[in-house]
C-alpha positions in Angstrom: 66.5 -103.1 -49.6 64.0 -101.9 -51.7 62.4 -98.3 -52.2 59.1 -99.3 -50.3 61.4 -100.8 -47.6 63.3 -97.9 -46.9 60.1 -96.0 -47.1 58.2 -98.0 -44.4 61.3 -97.7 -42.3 61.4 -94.3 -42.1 57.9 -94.2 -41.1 58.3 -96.8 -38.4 61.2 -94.2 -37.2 58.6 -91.5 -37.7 56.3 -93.0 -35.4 58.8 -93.9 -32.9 59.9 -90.1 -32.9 56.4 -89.4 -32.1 55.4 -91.9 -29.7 58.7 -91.1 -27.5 57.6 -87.3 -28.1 54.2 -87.7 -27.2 55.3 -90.0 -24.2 57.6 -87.4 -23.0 54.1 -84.5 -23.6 51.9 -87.1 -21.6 54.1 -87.7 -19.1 54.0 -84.1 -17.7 49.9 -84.4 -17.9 47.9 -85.1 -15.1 45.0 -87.0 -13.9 42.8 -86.5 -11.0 40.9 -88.8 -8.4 39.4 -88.4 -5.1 38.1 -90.8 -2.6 35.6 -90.3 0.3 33.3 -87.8 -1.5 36.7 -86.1 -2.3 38.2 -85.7 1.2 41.5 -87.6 -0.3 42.9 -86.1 -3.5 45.1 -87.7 -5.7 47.1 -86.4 -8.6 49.3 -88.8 -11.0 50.9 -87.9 -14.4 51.7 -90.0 -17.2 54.7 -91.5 -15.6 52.7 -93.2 -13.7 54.3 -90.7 -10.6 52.0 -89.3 -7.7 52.4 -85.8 -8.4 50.3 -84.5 -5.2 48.1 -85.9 -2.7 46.0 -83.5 -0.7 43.8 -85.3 2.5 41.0 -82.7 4.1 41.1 -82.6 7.8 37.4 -83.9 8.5 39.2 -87.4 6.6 41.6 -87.7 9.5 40.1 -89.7 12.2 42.3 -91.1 15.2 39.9 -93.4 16.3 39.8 -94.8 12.6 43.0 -94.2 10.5 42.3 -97.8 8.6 39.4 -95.7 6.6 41.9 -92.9 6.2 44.1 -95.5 5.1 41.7 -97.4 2.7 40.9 -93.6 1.1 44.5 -93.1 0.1 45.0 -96.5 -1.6 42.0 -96.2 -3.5 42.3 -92.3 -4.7 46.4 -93.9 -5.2 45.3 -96.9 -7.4 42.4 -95.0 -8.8 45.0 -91.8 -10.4 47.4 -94.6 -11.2 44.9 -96.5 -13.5 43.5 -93.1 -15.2 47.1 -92.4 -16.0 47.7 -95.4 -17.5 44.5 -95.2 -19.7 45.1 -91.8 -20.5 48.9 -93.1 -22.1 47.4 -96.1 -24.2 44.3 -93.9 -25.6 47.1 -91.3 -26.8 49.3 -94.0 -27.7 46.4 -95.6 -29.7 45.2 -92.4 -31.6 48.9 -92.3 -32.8 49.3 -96.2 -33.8 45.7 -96.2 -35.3 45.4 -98.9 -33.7 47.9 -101.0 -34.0 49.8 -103.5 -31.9 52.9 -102.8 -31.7 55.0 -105.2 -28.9 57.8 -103.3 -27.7 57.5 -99.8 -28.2 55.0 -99.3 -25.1 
């Protein structure tokens, strides 16, 4: 292997020491949504976990848990896919950009 080789490997093992590092600092942060002009609360972290869900009681309607129902899934799906966006915008500052298969 030549010098540039071994230099451009040991910034792809850079990278990878950062991208696990800031996977592990992204993981623990959390996104927000709320459904139902914010009578469902959902919070997800980077793990794509549902860290807390908080439903108001004027949400909670016997006589129509479906809509109760629909809230949660939404304010779910909703945390879920800002968590996921927040991970590749990081993840994309730190690759500049590029497309790396594999390490995401």
């Amino acid at each position: 292997m030549g010098g540039n080789m071994a230099k451009m490997m040991k910034q792809v093992q850079k990278m990878q020491a950062d991208m696990l590092k800031l996977q592990e600092e992204l993981g623990d942060r959390t996104v927000e949504s709320t459904a139902g002009g914010g009578v469902v609360k959902v919070v997800a972290n980077g793990r794509q976990e549902v860290v807390s869900l908080e439903i108001k009681p004027e949400a909670v309607d016997p006589e129509d848990v479906e809509m109760l129902q629909d809230l949660v899934l939404t304010a779910v799906n909703d945390a879920l896919k800002k968590a996921q966006e927040m991970m590749s915008t990081e993840m994309g500052k730190l690759t500049g950009g590029m497309n790396l298969p594999g390490l995401f």
